[in-house]
DRENPA-3360 file (N, C-alpha, C; in nm, 2 decimals, always signed):
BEGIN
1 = XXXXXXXX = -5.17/-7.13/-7.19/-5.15/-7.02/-7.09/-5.27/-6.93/-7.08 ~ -5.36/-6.97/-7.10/-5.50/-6.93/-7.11/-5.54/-6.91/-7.03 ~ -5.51/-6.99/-6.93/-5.61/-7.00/-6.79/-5.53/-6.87/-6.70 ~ -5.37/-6.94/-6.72/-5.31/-6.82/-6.64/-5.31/-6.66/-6.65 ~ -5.32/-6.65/-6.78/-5.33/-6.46/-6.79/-5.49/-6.45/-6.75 ~ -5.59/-6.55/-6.76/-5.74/-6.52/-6.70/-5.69/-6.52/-6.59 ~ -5.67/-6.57/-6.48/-5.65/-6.60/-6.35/-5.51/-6.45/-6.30 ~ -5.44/-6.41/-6.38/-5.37/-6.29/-6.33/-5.45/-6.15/-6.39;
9 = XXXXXXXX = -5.55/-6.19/-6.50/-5.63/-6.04/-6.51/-5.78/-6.08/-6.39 ~ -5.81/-6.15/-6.33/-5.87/-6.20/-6.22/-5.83/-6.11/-6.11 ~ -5.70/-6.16/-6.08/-5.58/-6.11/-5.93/-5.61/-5.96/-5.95 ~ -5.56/-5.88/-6.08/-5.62/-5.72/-6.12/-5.70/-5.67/-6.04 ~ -5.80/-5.73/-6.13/-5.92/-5.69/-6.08/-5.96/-5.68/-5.96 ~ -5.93/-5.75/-5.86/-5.97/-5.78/-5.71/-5.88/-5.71/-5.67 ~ -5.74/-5.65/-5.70/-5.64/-5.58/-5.65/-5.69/-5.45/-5.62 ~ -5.75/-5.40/-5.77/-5.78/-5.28/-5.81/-5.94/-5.26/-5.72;
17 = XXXXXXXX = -6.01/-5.40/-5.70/-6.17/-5.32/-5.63/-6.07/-5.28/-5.43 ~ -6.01/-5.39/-5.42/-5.95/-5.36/-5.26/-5.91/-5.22/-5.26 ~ -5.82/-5.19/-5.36/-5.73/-5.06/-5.36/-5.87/-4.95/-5.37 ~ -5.93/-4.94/-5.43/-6.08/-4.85/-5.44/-6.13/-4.86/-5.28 ~ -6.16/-4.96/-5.21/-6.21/-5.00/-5.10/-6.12/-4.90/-5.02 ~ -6.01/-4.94/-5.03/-5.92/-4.82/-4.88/-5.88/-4.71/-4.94 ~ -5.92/-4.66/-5.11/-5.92/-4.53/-5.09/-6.03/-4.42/-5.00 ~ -6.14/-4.53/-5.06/-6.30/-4.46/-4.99/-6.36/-4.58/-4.96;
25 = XXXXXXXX = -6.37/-4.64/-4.79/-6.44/-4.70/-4.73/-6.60/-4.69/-4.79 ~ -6.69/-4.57/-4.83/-6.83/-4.58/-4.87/-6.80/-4.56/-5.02 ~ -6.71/-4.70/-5.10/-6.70/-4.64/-5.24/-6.83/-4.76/-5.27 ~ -6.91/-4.71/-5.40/-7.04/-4.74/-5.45/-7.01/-4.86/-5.53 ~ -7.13/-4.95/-5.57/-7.10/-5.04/-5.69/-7.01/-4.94/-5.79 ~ -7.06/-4.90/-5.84/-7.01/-4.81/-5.99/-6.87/-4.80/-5.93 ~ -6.82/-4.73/-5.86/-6.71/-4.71/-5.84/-6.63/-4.87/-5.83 ~ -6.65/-4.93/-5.77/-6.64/-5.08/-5.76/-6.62/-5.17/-5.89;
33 = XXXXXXXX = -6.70/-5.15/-5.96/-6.70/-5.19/-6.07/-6.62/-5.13/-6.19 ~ -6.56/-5.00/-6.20/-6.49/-4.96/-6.31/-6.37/-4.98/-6.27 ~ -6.33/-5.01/-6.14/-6.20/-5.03/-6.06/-6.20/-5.14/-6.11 ~ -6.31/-5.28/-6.11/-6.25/-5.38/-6.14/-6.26/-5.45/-6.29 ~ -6.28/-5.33/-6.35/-6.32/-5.32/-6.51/-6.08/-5.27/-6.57 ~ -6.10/-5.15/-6.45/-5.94/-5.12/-6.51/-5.83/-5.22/-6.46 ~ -5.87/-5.29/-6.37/-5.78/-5.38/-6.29/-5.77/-5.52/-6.39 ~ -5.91/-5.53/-6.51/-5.85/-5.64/-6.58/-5.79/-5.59/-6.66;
41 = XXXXXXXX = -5.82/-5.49/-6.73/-5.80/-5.45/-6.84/-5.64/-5.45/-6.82 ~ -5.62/-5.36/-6.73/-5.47/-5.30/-6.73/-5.38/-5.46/-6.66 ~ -5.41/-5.52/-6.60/-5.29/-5.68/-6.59/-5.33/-5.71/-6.70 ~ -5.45/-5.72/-6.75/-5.38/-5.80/-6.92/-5.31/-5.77/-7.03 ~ -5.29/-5.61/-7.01/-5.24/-5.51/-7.10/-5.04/-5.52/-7.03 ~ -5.07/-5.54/-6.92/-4.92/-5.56/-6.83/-4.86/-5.69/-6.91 ~ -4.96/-5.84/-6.89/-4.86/-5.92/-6.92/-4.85/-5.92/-7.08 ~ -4.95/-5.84/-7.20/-4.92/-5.81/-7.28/-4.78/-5.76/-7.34;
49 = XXXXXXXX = -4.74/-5.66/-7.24/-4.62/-5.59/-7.26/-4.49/-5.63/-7.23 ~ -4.51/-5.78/-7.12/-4.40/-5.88/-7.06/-4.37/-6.00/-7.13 ~ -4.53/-6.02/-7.24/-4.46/-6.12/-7.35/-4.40/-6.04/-7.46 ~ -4.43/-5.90/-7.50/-4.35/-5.87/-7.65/-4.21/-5.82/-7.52 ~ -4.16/-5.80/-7.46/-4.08/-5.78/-7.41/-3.99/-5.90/-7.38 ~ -4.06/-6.03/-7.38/-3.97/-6.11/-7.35/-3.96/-6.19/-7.50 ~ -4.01/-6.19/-7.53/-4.02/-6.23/-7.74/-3.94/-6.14/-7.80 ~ -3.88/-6.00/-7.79/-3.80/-5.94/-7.80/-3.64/-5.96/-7.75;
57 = XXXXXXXX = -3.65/-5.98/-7.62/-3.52/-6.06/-7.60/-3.46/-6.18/-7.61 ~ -3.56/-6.23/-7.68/-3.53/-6.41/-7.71/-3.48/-6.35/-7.86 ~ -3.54/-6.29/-7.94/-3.47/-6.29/-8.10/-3.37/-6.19/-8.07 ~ -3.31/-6.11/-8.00/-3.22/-6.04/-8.00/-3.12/-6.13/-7.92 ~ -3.13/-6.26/-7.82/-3.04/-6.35/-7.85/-3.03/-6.45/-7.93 ~ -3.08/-6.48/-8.02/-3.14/-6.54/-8.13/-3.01/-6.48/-8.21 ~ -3.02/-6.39/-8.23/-2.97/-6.27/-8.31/-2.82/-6.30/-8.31 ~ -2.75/-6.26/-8.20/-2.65/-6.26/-8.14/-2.58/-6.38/-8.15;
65 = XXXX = -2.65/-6.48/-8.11/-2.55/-6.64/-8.15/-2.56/-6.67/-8.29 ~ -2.61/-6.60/-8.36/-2.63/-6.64/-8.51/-2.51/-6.59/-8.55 ~ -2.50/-6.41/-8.55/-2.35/-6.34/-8.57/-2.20/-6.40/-8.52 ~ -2.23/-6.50/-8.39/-2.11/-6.56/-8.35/-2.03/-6.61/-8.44;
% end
């Protein structure tokens, strides 16, 4: 799953330079660039928080059929 969290902290980044783009039509490299510095960072930090969130609800049914 390597490729895919590269390829969704990729999507980020291009999300985040567009979103920069139609806030300020004359936005500069630099501005461009830290947009698409926070755009990886933060989707990889997202699906970070979608795997312990879903690894969390697998042992808490884990959990649950064990007590059955």
């Amino acid at each position: 799953m390597g490729l895919l969290d590269t390829l969704g902290e990729v999507a980020g980044a291009i999300a985040a330079v567009e979103a920069a783009e139609k806030l300020d039509p004359d936005a500069g490299l630099l501005t461009k660039g830290i947009a698409a510095v926070a755009g990886f960072k933060g989707a990889g930090a997202l699906e970070e928080m979608l795997e312990k969130k879903d690894e969390s609800a697998s042992e808490d049914g884990q959990g649950d059929q064990a007590q059955a």
